[in-house]
Every structure is written in structure tokens, then in C-alpha cells.
C-alpha positions in Angstrom: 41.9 4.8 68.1 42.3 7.4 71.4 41.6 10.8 71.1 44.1 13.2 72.8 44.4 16.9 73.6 47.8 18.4 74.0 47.9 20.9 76.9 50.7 23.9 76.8 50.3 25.3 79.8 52.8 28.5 79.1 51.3 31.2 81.3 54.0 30.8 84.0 55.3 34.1 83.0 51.8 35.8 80.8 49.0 34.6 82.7 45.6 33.8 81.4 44.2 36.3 78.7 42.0 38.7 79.8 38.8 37.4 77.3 39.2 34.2 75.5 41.2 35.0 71.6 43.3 33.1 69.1 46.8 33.6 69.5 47.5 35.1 66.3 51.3 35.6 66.8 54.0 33.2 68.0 56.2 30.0 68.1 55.2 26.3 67.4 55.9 24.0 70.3 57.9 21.3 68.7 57.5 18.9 71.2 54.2 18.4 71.0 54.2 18.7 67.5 56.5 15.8 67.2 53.9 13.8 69.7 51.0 14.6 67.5 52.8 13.4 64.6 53.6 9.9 66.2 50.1 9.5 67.9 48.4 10.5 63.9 50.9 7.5 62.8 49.6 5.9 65.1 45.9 6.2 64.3 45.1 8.1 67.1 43.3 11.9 66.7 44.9 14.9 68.4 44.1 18.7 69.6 45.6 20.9 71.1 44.5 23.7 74.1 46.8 26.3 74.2 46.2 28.4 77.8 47.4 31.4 76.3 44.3 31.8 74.2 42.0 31.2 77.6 40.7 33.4 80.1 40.9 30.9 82.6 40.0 27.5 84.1 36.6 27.2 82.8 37.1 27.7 79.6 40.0 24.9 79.9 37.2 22.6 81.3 34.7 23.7 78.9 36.9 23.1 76.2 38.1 19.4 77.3 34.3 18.2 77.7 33.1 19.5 73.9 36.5 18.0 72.6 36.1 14.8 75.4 39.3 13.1 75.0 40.7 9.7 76.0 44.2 11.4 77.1 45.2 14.8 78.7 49.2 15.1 77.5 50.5 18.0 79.5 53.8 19.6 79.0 56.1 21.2 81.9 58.4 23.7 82.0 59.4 24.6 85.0 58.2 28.2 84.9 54.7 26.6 84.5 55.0 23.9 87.2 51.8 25.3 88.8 49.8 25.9 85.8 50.7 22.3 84.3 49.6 20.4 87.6 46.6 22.9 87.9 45.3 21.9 84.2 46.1 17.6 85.7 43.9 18.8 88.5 41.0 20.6 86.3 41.1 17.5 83.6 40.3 15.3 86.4 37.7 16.9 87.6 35.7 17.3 84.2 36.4 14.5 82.8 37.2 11.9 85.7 37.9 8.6 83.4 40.4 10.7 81.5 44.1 9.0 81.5 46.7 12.7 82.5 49.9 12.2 80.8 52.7 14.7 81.4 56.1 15.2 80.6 59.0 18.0 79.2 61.9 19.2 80.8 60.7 19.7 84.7 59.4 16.0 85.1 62.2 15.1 83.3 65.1 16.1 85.9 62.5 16.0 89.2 60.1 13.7 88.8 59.8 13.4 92.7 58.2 16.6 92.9 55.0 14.8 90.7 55.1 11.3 91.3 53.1 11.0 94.4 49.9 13.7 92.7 47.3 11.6 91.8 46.3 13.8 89.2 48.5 12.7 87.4 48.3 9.0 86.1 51.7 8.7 83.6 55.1 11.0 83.9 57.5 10.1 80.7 61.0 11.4 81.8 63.1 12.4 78.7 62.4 11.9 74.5 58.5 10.4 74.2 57.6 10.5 71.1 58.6 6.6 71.0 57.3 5.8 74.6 54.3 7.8 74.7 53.1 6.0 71.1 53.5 3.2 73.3 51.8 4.1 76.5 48.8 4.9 74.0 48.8 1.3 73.0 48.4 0.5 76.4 46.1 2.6 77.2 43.9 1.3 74.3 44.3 -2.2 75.1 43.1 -1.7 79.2 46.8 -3.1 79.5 48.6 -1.7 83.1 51.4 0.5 82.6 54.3 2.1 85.2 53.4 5.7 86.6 56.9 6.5 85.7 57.8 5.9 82.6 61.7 6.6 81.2 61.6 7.7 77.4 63.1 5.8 74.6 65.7 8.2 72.5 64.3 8.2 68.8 66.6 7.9 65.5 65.6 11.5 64.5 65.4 10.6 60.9 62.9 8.1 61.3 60.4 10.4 63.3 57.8 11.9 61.1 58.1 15.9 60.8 56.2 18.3 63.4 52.7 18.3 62.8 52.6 22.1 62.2 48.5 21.7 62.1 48.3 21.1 66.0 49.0 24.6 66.2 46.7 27.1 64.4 48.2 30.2 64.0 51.0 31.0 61.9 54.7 31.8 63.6 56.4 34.7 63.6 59.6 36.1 62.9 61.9 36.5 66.0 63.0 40.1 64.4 61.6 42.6 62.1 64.0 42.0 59.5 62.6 38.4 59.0 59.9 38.0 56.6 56.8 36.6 56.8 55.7 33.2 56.2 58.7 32.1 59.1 59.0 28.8 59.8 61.3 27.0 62.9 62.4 23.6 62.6 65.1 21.3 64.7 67.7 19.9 63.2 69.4 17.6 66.3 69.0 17.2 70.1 71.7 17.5 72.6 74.6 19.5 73.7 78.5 18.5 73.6 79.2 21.4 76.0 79.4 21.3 79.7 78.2 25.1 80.5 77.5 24.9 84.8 73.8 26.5 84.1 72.7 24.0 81.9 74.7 20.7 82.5 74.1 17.9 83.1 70.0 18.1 83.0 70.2 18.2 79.3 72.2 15.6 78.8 69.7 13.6 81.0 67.3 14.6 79.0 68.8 13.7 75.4 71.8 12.0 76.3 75.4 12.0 76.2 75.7 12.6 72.4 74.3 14.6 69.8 71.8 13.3 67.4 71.6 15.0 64.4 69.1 14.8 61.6 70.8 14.0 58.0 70.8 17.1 55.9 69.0 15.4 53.5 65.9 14.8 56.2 66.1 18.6 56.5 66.1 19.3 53.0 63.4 17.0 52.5 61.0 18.8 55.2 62.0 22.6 53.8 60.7 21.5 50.3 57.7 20.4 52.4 57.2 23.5 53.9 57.9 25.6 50.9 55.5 23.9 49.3 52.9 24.4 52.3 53.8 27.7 53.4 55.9 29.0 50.9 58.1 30.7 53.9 60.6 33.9 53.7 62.5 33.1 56.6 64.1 30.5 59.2 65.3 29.6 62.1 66.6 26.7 63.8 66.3 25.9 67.5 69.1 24.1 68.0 71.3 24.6 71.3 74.7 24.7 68.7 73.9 24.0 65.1 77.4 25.3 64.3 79.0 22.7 65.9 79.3 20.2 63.6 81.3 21.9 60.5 80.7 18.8 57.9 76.9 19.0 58.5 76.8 22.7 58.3 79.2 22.9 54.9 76.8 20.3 53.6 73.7 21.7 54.8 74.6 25.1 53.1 75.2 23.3 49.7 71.8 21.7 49.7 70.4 24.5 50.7 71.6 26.4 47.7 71.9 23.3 45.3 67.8 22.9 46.2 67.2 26.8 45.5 66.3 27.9 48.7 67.0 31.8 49.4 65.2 32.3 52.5 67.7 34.0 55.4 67.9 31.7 57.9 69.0 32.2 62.2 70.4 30.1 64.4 72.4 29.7 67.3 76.1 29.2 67.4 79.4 29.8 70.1 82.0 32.7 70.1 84.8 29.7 70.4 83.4 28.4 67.2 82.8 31.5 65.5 86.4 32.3 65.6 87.9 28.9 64.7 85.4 28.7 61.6 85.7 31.9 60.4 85.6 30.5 56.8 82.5 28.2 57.8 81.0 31.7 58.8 81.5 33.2 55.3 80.1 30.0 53.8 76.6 30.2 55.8 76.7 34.0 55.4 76.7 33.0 51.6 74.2 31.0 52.0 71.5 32.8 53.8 72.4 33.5 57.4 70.9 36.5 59.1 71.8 36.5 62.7 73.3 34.0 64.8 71.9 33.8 68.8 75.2 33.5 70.6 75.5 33.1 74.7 78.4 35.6 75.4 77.5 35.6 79.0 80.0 37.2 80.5 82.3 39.6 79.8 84.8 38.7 82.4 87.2 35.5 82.3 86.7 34.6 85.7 83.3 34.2 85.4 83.6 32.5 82.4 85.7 29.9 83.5 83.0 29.4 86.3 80.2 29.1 84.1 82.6 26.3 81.8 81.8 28.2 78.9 84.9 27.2 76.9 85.6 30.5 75.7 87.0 33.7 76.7 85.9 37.7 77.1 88.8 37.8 73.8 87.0 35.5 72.3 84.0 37.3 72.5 84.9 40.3 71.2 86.3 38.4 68.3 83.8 36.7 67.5 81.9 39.9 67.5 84.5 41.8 65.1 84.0 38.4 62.8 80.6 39.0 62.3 80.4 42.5 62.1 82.9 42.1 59.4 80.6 39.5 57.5 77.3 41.5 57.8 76.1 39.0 60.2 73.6 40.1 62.9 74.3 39.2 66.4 71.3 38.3 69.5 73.5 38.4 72.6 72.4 36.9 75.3 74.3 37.7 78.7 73.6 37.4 82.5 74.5 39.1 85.3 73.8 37.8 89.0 76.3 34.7 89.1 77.3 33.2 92.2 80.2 35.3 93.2 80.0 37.7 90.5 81.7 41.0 91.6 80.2 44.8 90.8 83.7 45.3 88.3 83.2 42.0 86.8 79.8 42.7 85.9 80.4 46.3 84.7 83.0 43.7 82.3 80.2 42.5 80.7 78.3 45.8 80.7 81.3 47.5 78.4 81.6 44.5 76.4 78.0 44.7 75.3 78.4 48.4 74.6 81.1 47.6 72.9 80.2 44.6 70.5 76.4 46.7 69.6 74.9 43.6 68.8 71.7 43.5 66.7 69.6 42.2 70.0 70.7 42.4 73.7 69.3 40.1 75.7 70.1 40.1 79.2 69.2 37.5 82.0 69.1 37.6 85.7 70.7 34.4 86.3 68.4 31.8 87.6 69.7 28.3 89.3 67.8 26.3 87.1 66.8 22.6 88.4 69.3 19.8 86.9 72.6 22.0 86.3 75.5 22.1 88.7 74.8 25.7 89.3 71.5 24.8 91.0 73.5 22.1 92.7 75.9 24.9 93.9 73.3 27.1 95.0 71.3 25.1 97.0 74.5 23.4 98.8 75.3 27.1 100.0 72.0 28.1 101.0 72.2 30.7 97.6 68.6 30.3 96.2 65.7 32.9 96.5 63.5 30.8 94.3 60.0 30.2 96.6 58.1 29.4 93.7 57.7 27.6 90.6 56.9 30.8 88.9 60.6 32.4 90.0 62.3 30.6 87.6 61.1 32.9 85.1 65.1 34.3 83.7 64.0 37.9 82.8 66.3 40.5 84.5 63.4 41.4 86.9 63.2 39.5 90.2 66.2 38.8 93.1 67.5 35.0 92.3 69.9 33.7 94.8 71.6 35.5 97.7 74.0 38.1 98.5 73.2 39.9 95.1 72.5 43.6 95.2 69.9 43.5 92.5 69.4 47.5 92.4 73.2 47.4 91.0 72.7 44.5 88.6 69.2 46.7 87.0 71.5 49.7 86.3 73.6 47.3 84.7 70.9 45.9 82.4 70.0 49.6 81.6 73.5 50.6 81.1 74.2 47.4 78.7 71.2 48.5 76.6 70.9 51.9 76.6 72.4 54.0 74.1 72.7 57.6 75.6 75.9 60.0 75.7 75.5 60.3 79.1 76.2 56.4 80.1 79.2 56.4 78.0 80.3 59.0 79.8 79.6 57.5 83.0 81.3 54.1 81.2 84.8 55.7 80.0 84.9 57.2 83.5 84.0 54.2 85.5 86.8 52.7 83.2 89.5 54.5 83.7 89.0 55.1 87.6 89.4 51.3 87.6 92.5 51.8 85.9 94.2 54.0 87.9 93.4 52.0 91.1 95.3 48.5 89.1 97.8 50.7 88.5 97.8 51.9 92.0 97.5 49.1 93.5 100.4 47.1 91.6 102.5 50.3 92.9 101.9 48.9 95.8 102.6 45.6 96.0 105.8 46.7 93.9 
């Protein structure tokens, strides 16, 4: 039996708190929750230090030598590429004999950037919860094992559920209407879709395919947690749950069939939204509150670049679909794309003003390692990112070249800001740009 601590280094963006305190509001890491699980079926005791709830370094080292674990298992995004090698570095030095595990979505698509730190003792690239359980084995045995070490892609249905437990404070709704107990859960891994700013790291990270849980493995774990937690409220953190319309339809019935009431979120597509518009009413029927949907872009062009599979019509259907259903709408939308012109980002500043989702969520875009964007970017010399920290995707800091980021600010405020003044300025904008088309095609006639 090895003891292990769980490390989430997710400070990239926060920081350390200023005086050590629980968290007492936020999201389970499922990842680690799954590994916990595996390593308790394992036999194996686990822990978990969240740097959030530290004030700093010492406290992490303090911490690891009253809890004095066999394993450090680190996690990495790439936001929190310093922080994660940092806590390698700090585990070392308290506890020297310690075996440093790390793993997640940066060592996953550049594991070059890790492999020669000798901090770190195992990288698992991809899924782990099957290669890690066996890594422990090893480790427990005194048997050698390969610093690089390419994960094993679990039938989801036999995995236990999250252990929920690793974490210790409750998690909260992602909006006000939500009630409290909230719960998140994942029902599949992967993505069919081929977006530009996304592809193809996650498919090197989960695979060609999607793997989906069976609705009745779902089922199974929401009686679970009702039982536990007796929860108010949902939501699944799946790229596309909507994708799959036999699993959804059956989902919903189950949901129902096994009395469950709770309103539940989740993410979906505008293509999907309006080929399915009967699948909408169904989920609406069953407890849908809001679906999270990547509009992007309000502008064709840009869409096409960003291989979206949908259009700016499709958008605003999509948008007019759920309005008419009563479903709320998170839109999440970027500005900044390579080659992105001041009119087609003022596209996507009237189509958010004109769609008044529930949430707006806009993004700076950020080249982000793995995707064909980032690919682009660094090809043409595009990419402002100088640290690990920069890959933060809040609409705050400059992201590649050639971008007047004063410009794209006034367009995040103009997308979300709801005075008469900037529709004014809007309609005006609008139809000045009409008059030069029609000027312009004059012209040419």
C-alpha cells in the first residue's frame, strides 16, 4: 500500500492565497478524482493539496512532510506549467525519496518541455487512470519503470466514479439560478469536431473517437449522488454531450423514468442545436437550464478558419431556438484571430448584442499548444506568448501579433455592455458599413 497526494497546482491565473483557508467554493477536478478512485481500488491511500488554499511554498512543504507520501501526482495545465514544475521541485526537496508523477493536458502534447527535469521522475501522456494504477504497482514492487510513460484509454464504464471525497469543499453552481447541492459529472471523453484552436491535441489526448459512458452508468452514479448529496442542480463537462442524439433521447428518459428533477447544463453546438430542434424540446422537458455553446464568431470567414462547422446564420438560429424554448444560453466567443479584420469582429460584437445570451463570455484568442492554430502561429512568427502564465484565455493580455488589442477591449465592452449609448454607436457603425458595400459595389458596377 503507497500513499499518495494529489497536487493541483491551479494558481497560474489566482496566485497563492494571501493567509492559508479552505476553499469553500468551487469545481471538483475530475481527473484526479478518477485517479484517486483507481489508486483506493487499488489499496493504495490518497490526499489531495489544493495550492489555492495555500499562502505559499512552505505551507506546500509543510504539508507534504505531516502527510509524508510515497508519490507526489501533479497535474498540468498549461497555464500552471511553472507552478506544477515548481511544486516537482519543492516535493524533492522535502521529501527527497519521494517518486514525482505528473501528467494532464500540457505533458500530454509537449512532453519535451519536462522530460529532461529531474524533478520529475514519471510523465504519463494522455488517459492514466489505467497506467498510473500501474506505475503504482511498480513503484511498490522497487520494479524499474520508463520516465515516459504513454496512457492506456480506459472503457469508461468500467472505471469506478470520481472520488468526490479527495476534494473537501462542496461545488458550486456555475450561475445563480442553479441550486445548491450542484454536482458535475462526465459523461464521455473526446471530440468528433475538428475546430483549428483545439484539434488535434485532444484527440491525442483521448483519441480518434468518442467514448461514452452508457446511460445507465450515469444513472447509476446520479442515484449515488442523490443519495449522498441530495443535489438541486447539474452539469456536465463534456466538450459536446449533444452530439450523440440516441444517447441524449435515452438519457432524458432515464432521467425522468428514475425521478430526477434537478435542471441540468451542459454544452452543446449551434449546427446541432438547429438540426435537433425536437431533441432540444425533449432535454428542455426534461430539465435543461442552459446550454454553453462556442458561437465564436460572428463572421463566416472566420468561421470557416476556425473549422467550426457552422455558420453566423446558424448562430443566430440556434439562438432564436432557444430563446423560443426558454433555454438559457453561456456564449462563449473570441476575438483576436489570426487575420481577423476590425468589421469582422464588430460581426461578432452585433451578433452578441443581438442574441442577449444569458452569460457572455468573451476570450482573447490564445494559440494554445497542440492545435493547428498554434501550429499556424508559430510558423508565421504570430505568437506573443513569453510565458507559461500567457496562456491564460481571458480577454486581458496581447496574444499573437499584428492585433490592435485597444480595438479588440472596446469590443469586449461593447459585446457586454448594455447602455443606449453603444447601440447607438452599433446601428451607426452598421449602417455606415452599409453604405460603403453599397458604394463600393457602385463601383465595381
Amino acid at each position: 500500500m503507497l500513499k499518495i497526494v494529489f497536487v493541483l497546482p491551479a494558481v497560474g491565473e489566482t496566485g497563492f492565497a494571501k493567509a492559508r483557508q479552505p476553499i469553500t467554493f468551487s469545481s471538483l477536478h475530475h481527473g484526479l478524482c478518477y485517479l484517486s478512485a483507481c489508486a483506493k481500488r487499488a489499496g493504495h491511500l490518497t490526499n489531495l493539496i489544493d495550492l489555492r488554499e495555500l499562502s505559499g511554498w512552505d505551507d506546500f512543504q509543510k504539508d507534504l512532510k505531516e502527510l509524508s507520501p510515497d508519490v507526489v501526482a501533479i497535474t498540468m495545465m498549461s497555464v500552471d506549467f511553472d507552478y506544477a514544475v515548481e511544486a516537482a521541485k519543492a516535493a524533492k526537496a522535502a521529501l527527497p525519496n519521494v517518486k514525482v508523477v505528473i501528467g494532464g493536458p500540457h505533458p500530454s502534447i509537449m512532453p519535451e518541455e519536462l522530460t529532461s527535469n529531474n524533478y520529475i521522475d514519471h510523465i504519463i501522456i494522455g488517459e492514466g487512470e489505467t497506467s498510473f494504477v500501474k506505475l503504482l504497482a511498480d513503484i511498490e514492487k522497487g520494479a524499474p519503470a520508463e520516465k515516459v510513460i504513454t496512457g492506456e484509454h480506459p472503457d469508461l464504464n468500467s472505471l469506478p466514479f470520481a472520488d468526490r471525497e479527495l476534494f473537501r469543499y462542496k461545488e458550486s453552481p456555475i450561475e445563480s439560478f442553479l441550486d445548491r447541492p450542484f454536482v458535475t459529472l462526465i459523461a464521455g471523453r473526446g471530440c468528433i469536431y475538428n475546430c483549428s484552436f483545439c484539434q488535434p491535441a485532444e484527440r491525442k489526448i483521448f483519441g480518434n473517437k468518442v467514448r461514452r459512458r452508457s446511460v445507465d452508468n450515469i444513472i447509476k452514479e446520479l442515484n449515488e449522488l442523490r443519495d449522498r448529496y441530495h443535489f438541486q442542480s447539474m452539469m456536465f463537462h463534456d466538450d459536446c454531450l449533444t452530439e450523440d442524439r440516441g444517447w441524449i433521447e435515452k438519457f432524458c428518459r432515464e432521467y425522468r423514468k428514475n425521478g430526477f428533477k434537478a435542471p441540468f447544463v451542459c454544452q452543446s453546438r449551434a449546427d446541432i442545436i438547429c438540426k435537433n430542434e425536437d431533441m432540444i424540446r425533449i432535454m428542455k422537458s426534461s430539465g435543461l437550464g442552459m446550454f454553453l455553446i462556442g458561437f465564436e464568431s460572428g463572421n463566416d470567414r472566420i468561421l470557416k478558419l476556425l473549422r467550426k462547422g457552422s455558420t453566423a446564420e446558424m448562430n443566430y438560429r440556434a439562438a432564436k431556438i432557444c430563446k423560443k424554448h426558454g433555454i438559457r444560453m453561456w456564449a462563449n466567443y473570441m476575438f483576436g484571430i489570426p487575420t481577423e479584420t476590425r468589421e469582422e469582429a464588430m460581426d461578432t460584437v452585433r451578433m452578441i448584442r443581438k442574441i442577449k445570451p444569458y452569460r457572455m463570455s468573451p476570450a482573447f484568442f490564445t494559440p494554445h499548444p497542440g492545435s493547428d492554430l498554434y501550429d499556424y502561429c508559430i510558423k508565421n512568427d504570430l505568437s506573443l506568448i513569453k510565458a507559461h502564465s500567457d496562456y491564460s484565455r481571458a480577454p486581458i493580455l496581447p496574444k499573437i501579433k499584428g492585433v490592435d488589442y485597444e480595438f479588440l477591449r472596446e469590443a469586449v465592452r461593447m459585446s457586454t455592455e448594455r447602455s443606449a449609448w453603444t447601440r447607438l454607436y452599433l446601428r451607426y457603425d452598421f449602417i455606415m458599413e452599409r453604405k460603403i458595400k453599397h458604394a463600393f459595389r457602385k463601383i465595381q458596377k
